[in-house]
LOMAR-374806 format. One record per residue: residue number from 1; z, y, x of N, C-alpha, C in turn; residue in one letter. Coordinates in steps of 0.001 Angstrom, whole numbers, plus 500000, padded with zeros to 6 digits. Example, Ala and Ser with C-alpha at 12.3 -4.5 7.8 and 13.67 -1.06 7.14 Angstrom:
2
1,507800,494310,513190,507800,495500,512300,507800,496700,513200,A
2,507080,497750,512850,507140,498940,513670,507870,500030,512900,S
***
This chain:
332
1,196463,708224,359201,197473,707222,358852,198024,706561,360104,X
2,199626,706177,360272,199859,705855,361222,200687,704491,360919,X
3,200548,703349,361124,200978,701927,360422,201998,701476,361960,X
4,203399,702123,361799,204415,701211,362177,204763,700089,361912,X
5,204244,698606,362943,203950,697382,363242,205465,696962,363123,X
6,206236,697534,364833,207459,696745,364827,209069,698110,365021,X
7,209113,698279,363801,210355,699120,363387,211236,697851,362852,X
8,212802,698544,362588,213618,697571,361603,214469,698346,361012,X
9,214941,697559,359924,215515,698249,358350,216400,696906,358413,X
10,217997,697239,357956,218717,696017,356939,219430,696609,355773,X
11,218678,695953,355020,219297,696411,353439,220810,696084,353767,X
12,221039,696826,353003,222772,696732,352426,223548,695649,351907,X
13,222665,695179,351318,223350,693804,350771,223044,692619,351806,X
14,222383,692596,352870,221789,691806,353922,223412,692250,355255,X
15,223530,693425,354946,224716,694010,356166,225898,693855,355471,X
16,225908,693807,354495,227684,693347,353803,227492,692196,354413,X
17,227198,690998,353797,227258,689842,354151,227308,689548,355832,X
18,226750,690315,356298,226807,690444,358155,229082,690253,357953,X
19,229334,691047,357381,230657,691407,357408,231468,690711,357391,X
20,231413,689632,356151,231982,688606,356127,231810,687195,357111,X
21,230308,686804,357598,230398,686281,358461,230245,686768,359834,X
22,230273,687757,360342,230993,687945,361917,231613,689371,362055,X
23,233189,689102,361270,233690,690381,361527,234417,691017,362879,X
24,234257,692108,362762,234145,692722,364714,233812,692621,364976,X
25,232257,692327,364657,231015,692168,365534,230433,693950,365666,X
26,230703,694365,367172,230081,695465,367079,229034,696400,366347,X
27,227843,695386,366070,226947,695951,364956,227524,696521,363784,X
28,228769,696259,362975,229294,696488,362009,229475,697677,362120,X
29,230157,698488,363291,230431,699606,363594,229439,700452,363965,X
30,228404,700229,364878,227659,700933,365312,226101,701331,364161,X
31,225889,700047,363684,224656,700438,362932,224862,701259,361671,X
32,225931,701669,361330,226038,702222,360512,226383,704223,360627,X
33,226001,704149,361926,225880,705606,362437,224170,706049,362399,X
34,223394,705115,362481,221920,705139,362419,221831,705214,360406,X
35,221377,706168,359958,221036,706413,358343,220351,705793,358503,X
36,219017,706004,358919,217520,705035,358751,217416,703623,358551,X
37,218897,703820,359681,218568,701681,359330,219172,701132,357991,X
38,219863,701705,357376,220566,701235,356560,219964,701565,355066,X
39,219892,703113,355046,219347,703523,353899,217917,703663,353449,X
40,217436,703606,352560,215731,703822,352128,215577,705047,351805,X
41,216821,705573,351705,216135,707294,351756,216109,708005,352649,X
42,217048,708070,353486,217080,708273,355030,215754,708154,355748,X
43,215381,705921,355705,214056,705866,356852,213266,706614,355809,X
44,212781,707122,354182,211576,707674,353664,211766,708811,354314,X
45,212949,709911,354223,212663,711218,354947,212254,711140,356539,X
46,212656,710381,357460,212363,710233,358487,210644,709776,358354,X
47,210156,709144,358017,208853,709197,358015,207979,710470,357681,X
48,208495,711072,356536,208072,711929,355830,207866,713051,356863,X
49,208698,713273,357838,208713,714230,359081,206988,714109,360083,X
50,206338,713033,359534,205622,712127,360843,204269,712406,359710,X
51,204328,712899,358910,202902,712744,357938,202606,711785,357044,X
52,201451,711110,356936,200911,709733,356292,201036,708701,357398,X
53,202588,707739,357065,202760,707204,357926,203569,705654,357204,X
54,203128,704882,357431,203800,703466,356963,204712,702339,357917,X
55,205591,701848,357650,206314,701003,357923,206358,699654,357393,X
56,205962,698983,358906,206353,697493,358430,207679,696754,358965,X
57,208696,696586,357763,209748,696765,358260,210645,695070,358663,X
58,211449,694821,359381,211869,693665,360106,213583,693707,360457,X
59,213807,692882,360202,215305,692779,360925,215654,693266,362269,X
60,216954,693860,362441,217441,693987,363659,218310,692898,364296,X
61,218568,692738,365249,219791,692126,366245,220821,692049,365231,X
62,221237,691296,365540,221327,689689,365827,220590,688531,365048,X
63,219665,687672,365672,219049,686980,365556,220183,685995,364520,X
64,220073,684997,363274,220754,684138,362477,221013,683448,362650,X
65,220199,682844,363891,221096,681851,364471,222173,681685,365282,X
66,222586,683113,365903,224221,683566,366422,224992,684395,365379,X
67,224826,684263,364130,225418,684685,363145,226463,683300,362584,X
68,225475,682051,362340,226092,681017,361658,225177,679838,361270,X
69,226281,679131,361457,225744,677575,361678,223956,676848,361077,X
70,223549,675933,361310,222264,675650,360027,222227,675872,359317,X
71,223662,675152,358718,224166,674872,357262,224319,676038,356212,X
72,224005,677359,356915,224499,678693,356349,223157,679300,356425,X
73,222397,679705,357696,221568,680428,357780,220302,680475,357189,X
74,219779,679344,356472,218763,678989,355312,218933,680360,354330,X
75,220420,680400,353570,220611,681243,352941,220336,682332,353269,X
76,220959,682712,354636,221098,684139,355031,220091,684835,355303,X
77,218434,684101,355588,217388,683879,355890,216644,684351,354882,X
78,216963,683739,353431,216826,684038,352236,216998,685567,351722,X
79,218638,685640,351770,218664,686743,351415,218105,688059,351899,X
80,217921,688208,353295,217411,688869,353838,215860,689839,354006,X
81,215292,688457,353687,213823,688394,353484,213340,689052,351668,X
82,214067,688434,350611,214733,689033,349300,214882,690602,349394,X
83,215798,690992,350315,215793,691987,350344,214946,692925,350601,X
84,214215,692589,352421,213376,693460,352531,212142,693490,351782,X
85,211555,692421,350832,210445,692188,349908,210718,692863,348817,X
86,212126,693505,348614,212556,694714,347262,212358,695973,347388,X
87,212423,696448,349144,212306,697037,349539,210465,698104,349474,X
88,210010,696730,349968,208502,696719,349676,208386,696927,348168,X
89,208454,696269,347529,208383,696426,345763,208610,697607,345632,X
90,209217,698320,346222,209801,699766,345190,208879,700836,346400,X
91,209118,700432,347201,207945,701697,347777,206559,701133,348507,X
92,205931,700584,348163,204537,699936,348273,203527,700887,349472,X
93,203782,701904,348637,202992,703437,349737,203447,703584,351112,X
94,204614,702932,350982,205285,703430,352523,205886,701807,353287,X
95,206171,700940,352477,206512,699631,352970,205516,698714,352390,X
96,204426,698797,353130,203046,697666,352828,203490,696120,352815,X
97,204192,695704,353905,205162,694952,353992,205847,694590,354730,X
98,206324,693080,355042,207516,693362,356126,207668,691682,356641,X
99,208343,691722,358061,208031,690719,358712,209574,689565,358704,X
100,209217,688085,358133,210321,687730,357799,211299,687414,358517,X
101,212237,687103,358496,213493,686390,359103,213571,684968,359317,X
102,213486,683872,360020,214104,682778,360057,215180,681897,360311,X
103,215575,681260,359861,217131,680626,360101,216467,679365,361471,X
104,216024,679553,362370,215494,679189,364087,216386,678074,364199,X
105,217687,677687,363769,218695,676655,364300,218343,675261,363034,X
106,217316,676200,362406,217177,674982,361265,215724,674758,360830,X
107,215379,674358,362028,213514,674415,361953,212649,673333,360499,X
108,213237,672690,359616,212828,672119,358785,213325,673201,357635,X
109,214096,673919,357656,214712,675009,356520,213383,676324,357107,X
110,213196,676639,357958,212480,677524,358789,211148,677377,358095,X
111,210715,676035,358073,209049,675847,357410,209460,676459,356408,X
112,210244,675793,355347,210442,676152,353988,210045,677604,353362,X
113,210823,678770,354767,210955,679605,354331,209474,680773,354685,X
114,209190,680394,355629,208192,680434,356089,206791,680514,354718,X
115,206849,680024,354247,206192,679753,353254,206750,680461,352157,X
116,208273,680436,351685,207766,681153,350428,207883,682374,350585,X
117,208380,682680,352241,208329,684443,352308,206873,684826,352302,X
118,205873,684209,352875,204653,684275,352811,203840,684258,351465,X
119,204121,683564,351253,203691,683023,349475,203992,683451,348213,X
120,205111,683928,348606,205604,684230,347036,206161,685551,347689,X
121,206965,686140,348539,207594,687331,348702,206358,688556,348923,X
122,204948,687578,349860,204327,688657,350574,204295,689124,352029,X
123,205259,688324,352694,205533,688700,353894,204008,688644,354801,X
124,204335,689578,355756,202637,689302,356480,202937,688817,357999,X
125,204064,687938,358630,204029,687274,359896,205612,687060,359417,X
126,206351,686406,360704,207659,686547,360969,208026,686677,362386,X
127,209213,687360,362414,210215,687014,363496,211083,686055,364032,X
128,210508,686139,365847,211722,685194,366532,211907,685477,367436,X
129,212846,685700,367910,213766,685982,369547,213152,685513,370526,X
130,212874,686025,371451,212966,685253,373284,213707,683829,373308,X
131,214850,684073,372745,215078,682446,373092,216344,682022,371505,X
132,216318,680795,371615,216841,680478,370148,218420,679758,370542,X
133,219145,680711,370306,220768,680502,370989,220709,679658,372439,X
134,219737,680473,373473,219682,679660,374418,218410,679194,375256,X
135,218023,678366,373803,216761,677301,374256,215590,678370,373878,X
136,214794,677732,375172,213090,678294,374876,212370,678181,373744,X
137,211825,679139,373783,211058,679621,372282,209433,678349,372475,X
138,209432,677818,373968,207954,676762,373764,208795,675536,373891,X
139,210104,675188,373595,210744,674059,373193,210056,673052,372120,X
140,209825,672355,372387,208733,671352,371148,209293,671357,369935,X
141,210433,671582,369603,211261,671130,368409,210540,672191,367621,X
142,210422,673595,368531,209923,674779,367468,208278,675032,367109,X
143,207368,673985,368280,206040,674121,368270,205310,673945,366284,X
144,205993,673449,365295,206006,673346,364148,205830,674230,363738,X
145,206589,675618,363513,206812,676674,363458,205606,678049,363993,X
146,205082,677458,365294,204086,678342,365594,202574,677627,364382,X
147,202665,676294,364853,201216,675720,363765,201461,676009,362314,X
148,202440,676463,361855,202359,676681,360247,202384,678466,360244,X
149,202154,678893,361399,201875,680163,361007,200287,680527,361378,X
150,199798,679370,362250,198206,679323,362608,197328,679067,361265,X
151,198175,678010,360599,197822,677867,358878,197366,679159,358029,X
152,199072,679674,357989,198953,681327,357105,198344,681731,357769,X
153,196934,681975,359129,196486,683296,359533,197360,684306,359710,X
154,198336,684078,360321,199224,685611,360408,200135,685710,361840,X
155,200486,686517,361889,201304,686725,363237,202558,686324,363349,X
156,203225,685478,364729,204194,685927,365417,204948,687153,365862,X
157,206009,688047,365151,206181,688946,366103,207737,688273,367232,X
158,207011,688679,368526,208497,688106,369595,209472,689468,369809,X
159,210349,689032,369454,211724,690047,369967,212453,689656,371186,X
160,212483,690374,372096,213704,690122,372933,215340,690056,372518,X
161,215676,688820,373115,217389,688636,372728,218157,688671,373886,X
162,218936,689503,375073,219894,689179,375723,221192,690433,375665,X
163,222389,690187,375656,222999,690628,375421,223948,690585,376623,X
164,225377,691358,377111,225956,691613,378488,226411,690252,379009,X
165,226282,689054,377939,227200,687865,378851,225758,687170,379654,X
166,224911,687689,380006,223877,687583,380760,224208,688077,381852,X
167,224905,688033,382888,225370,688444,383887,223780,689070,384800,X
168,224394,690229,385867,223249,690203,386703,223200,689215,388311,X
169,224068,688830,388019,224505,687633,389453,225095,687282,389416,X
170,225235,685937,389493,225907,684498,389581,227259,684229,389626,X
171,227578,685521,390595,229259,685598,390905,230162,686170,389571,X
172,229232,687052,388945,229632,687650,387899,229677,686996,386518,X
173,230479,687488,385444,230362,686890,383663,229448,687782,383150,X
174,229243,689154,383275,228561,689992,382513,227419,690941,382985,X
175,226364,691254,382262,225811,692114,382996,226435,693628,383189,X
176,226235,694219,383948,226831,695954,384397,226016,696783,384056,X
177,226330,698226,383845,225354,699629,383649,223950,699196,382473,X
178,224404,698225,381328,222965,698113,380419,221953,697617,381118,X
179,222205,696551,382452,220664,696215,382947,220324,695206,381845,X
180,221306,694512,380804,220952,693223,380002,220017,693658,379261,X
181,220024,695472,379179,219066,695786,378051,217982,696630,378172,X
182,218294,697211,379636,217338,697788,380447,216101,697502,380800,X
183,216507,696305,381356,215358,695589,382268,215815,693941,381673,X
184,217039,693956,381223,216686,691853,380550,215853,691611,379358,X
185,215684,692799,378601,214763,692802,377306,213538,692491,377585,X
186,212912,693262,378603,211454,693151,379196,211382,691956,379779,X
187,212284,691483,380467,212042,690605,381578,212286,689034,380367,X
188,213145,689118,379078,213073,688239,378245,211655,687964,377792,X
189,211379,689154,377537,209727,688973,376827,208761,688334,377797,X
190,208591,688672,379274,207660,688095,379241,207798,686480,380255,X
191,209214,686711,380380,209174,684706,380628,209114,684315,379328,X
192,209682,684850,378113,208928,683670,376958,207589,683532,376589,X
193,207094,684695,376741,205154,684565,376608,205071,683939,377918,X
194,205200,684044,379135,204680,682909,380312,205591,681240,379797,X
195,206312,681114,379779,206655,680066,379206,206147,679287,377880,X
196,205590,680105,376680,204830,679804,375882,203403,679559,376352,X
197,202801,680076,377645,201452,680538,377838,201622,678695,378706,X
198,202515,678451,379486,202412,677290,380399,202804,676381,379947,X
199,203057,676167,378431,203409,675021,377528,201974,674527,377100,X
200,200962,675404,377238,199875,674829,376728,199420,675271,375640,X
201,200062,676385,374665,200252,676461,373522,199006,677064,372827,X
202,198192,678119,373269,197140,678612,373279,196322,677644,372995,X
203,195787,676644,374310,195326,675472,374267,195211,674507,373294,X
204,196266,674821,372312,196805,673610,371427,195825,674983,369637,X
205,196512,675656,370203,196324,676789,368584,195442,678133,369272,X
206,194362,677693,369570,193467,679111,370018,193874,679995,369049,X
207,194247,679808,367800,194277,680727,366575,195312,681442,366709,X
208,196231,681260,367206,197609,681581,367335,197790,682728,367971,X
209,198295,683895,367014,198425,685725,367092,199928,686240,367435,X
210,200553,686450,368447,201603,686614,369277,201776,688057,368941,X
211,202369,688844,368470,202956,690068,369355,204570,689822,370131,X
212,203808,690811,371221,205059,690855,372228,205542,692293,372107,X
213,207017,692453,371873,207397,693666,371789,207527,694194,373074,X
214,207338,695931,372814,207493,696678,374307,206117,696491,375039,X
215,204886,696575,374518,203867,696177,375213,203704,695121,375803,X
216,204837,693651,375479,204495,693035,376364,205947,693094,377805,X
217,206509,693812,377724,207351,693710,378712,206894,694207,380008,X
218,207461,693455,381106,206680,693705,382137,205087,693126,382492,X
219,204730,692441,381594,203411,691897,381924,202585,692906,382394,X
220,202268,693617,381941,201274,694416,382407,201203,695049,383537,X
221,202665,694981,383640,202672,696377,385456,202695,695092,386513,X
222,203282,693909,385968,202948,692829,387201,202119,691960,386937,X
223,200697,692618,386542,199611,691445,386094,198838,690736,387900,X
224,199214,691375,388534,199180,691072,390023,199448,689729,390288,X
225,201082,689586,390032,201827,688779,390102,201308,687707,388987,X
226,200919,687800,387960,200358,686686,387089,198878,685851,387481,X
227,198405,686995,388514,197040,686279,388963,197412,685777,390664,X
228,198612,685902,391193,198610,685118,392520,200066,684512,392160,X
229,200294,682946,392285,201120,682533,391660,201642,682168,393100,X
230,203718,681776,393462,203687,681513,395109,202849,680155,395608,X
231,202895,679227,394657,202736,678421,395410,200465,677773,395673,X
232,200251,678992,395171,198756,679694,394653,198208,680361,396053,X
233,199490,681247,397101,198921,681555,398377,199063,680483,399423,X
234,199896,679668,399147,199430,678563,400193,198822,677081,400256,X
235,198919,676754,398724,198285,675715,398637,196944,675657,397878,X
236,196467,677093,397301,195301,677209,396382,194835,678013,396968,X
237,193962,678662,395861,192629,679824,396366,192591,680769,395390,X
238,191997,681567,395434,191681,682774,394720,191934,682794,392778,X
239,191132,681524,392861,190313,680807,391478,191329,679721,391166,X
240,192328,679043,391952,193389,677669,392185,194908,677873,391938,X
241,195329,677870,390325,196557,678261,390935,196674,676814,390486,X
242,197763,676157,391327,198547,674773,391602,199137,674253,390001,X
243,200146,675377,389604,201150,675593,388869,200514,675304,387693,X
244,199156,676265,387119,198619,676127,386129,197713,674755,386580,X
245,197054,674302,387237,196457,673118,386864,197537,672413,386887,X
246,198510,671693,387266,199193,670644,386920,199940,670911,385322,X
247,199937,672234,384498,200336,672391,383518,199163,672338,382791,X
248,198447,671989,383188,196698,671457,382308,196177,672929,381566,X
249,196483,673849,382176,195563,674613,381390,193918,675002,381499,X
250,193237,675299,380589,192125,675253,380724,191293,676435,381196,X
251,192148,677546,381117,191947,679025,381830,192776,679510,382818,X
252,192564,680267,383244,193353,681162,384599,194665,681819,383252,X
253,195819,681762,384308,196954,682202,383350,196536,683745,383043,X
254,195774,684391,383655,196031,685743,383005,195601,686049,381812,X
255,194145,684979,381579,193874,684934,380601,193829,684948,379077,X
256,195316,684032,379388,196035,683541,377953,196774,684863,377557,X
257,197547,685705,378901,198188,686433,378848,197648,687716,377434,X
258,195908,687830,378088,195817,688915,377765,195071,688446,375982,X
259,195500,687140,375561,195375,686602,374174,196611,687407,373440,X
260,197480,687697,373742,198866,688624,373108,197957,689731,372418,X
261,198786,690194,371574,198919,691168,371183,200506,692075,371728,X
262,200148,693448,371534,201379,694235,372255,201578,696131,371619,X
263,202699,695721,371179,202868,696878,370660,203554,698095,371429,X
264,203025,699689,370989,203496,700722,371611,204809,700830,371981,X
265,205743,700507,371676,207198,700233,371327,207603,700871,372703,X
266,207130,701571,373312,207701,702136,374877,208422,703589,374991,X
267,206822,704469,374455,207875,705930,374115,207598,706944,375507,X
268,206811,706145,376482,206122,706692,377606,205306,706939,377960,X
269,204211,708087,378466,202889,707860,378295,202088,707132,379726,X
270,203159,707110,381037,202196,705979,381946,202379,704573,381262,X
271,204043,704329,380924,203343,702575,380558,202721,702414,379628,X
272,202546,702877,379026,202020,703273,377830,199969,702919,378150,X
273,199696,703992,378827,198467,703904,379834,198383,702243,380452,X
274,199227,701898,381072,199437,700659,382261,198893,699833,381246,X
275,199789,699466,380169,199766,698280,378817,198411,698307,377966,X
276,198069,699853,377866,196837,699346,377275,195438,699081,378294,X
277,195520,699386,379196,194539,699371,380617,194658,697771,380648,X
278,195902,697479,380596,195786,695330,380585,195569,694817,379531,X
279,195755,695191,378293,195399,694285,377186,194375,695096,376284,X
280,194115,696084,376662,192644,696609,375269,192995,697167,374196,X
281,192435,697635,374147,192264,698823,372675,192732,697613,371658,X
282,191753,696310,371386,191878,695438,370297,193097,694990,369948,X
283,193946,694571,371286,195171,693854,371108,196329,694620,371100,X
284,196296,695931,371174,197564,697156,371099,197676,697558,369443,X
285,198837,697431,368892,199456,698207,367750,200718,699005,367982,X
286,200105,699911,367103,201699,700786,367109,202748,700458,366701,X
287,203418,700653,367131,205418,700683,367284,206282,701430,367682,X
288,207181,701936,366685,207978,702570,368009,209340,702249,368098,X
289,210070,701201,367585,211574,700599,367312,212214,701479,366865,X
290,211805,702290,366204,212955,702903,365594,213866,702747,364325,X
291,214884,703075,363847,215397,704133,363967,215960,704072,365833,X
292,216260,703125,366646,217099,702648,367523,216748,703827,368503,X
293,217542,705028,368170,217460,706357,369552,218658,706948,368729,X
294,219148,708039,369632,219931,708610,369308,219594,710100,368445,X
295,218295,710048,368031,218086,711468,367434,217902,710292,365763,X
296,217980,709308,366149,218415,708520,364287,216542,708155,364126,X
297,215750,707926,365271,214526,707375,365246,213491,708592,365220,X
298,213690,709681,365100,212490,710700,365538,212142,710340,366852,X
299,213211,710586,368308,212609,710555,369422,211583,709383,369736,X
300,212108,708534,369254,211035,707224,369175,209661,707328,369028,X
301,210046,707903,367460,208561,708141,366876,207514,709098,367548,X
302,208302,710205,367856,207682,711584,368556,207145,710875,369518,X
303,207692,710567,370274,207469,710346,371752,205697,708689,372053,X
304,206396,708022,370650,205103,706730,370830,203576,706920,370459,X
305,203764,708230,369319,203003,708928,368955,201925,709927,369858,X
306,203035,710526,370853,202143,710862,372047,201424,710540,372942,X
307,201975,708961,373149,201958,708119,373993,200436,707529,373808,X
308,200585,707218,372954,198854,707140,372260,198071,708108,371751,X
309,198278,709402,371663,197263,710330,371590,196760,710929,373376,X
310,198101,710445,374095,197754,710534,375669,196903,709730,376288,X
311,196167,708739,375365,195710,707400,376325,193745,708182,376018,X
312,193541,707995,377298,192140,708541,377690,190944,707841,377014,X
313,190858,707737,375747,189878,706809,374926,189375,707299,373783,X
314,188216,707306,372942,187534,707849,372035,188895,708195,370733,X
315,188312,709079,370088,189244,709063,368673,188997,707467,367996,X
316,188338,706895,367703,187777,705971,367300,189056,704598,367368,X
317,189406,704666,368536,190241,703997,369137,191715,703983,368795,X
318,191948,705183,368903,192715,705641,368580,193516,705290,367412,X
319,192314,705942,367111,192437,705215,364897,193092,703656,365124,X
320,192322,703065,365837,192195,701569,365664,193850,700962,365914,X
321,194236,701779,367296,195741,701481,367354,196688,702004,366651,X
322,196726,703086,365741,197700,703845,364772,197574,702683,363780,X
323,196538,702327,363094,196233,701927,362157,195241,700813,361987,X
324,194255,701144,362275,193255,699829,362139,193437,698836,362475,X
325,193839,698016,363837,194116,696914,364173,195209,695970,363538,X
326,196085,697536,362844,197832,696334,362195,196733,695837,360882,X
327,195756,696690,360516,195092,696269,359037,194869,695124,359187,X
328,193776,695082,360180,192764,693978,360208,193834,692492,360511,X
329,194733,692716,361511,195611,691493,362230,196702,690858,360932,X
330,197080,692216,360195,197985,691488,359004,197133,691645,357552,X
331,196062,691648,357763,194944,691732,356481,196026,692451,355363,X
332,196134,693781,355620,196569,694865,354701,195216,695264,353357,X
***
């Protein structure tokens, strides 16, 4: 059995409504060349290619809160979550379940929903962006939001959000050649887990179950860099970083780091190797974002699939990251 953690699906009636509120929004055009994402018969045959294999399925880009105002996105939040919980209903065998949506610009509508996607839909964690139209994801306004999911026992999953008006230098409006999505996706992920990690937040909710998409980002290949901080070689020691004691934490930052969870979501078999060598057999689940490739989500799958039968560790293990660990973490 192979339990896809962080894939995404938008029902149809979730993407009409995309239509009416942001029309010409590229997605309109493009996601609808991907079958998988759209249709349930499409992603079932695409699985069906892969064996005994399950999906837990989640929204794509664009995050609801650059869709439309507070005042709107409660709903849209709603419907969404509605949807993919119908989704689940009708194929149970193959959509165990699915991770919710929040309307992020409306953090008192956000609890709400939070709860009855949990409660009454079934949902087993939710989704939130790198950053929330902007602002940091360890912004206090949203720290609410992480403690009512320490409540439900269930996970955070983090998505990266940057898109081309992320320039790559200062002089410029936009980023060039896809670095926004190349290298700003990764590099989103893991200033919001270091930014979440130096808010204290751990500290506050030991309980508190993170996945970081993409393994984590770059964390892992610059875990170097997380254990010598700059101002750590000249004013600290080995054991001293400056930065983290004046941010009161109670462990060495790498520490917290390696509290994440991190999914396969890469599709490579060194980082692949790198990511689980830093965070452990325990804290790795499978992923592979698909449908989002151009073979309509096989290459994804093929390729994440290898990626973890390539990693130098007992069958046992193995098991544990296909499958066992999404069990145990979203109590399937």
């Amino acid at each position: 059995m192979i339990i896809d953690i962080f894939n995404h699906f938008m029902p149809q009636a979730y993407f009409d409504r995309l239509g009416a509120l942001i029309p010409g929004h590229p997605v309109l055009t493009a996601f609808p060349r991907l079958k998988p994402l759209l249709d349930v018969d499409a992603r079932l045959r695409l699985m069906d290619e892969f064996g005994e294999m399950q999906h837990v399925i989640s929204l794509a880009n664009p995050p609801l809160e650059l869709i439309a105002g507070p005042d709107k996105t409660p709903e849209l939040a709603r419907l969404a979550n509605d949807a993919l919980a119908e989704v689940c209903r009708k194929h149970p065998d193959r959509f165990p379940t699915f991770i919710a949506s929040l309307p992020m610009n409306n953090v008192e509508a956000s609890l709400a929903e939070i709860d009855r996607a949990v409660k009454t839909l079934g949902a087993r964690g939710v989704q939130m962006f790198t950053n929330v139209a902007g602002k940091p994801l360890s912004a206090p306004e949203y720290r609410p939001l992480f403690a009512r999911m320490v409540e439900h026992g269930l996970p955070v999953w983090v998505h990266p959000m940057r898109a081309a008006q992320f320039s790559d230098y200062a002089a410029e409006k936009e980023s060039q050649n896809e670095i926004w999505f190349s290298f700003g996706w990764p590099y989103e992920t893991s200033a919001c887990m270091t930014r979440l990690i130096y808010s204290g937040i751990f500290d506050q909710m030991p309980d508190l179950k993170i996945v970081s998409h993409h393994m984590g980002g770059m964390i892992p290949y610059f875990s170097g860099k997380i254990q010598l901080g700059f101002r750590q070689i000249f004013f600290g020691a080995p054991d001293k970083n400056p930065v983290a004691a004046e941010a009161g934490l109670k462990k060495p930052p790498v520490e917290y780091f390696k509290m994440l969870y991190a999914d396969t979501a890469l599709g490579e078999v060194a980082p692949t190797r790198c990511g689980h060598a830093f965070f452990g057999t325990k804290q790795c689940l499978f992923a592979s974002d698909a449908p989002f490739d151009s073979e309509q989500g096989r290459g994804l799958l093929r390729r994440s699939i290898a990626a973890v039968n390539a990693l130098e560790i007992p069958q046992p293990e193995k098991d544990a990251i296909f499958a066992g660990n999404a069990r145990k973490l979203l109590k399937l």
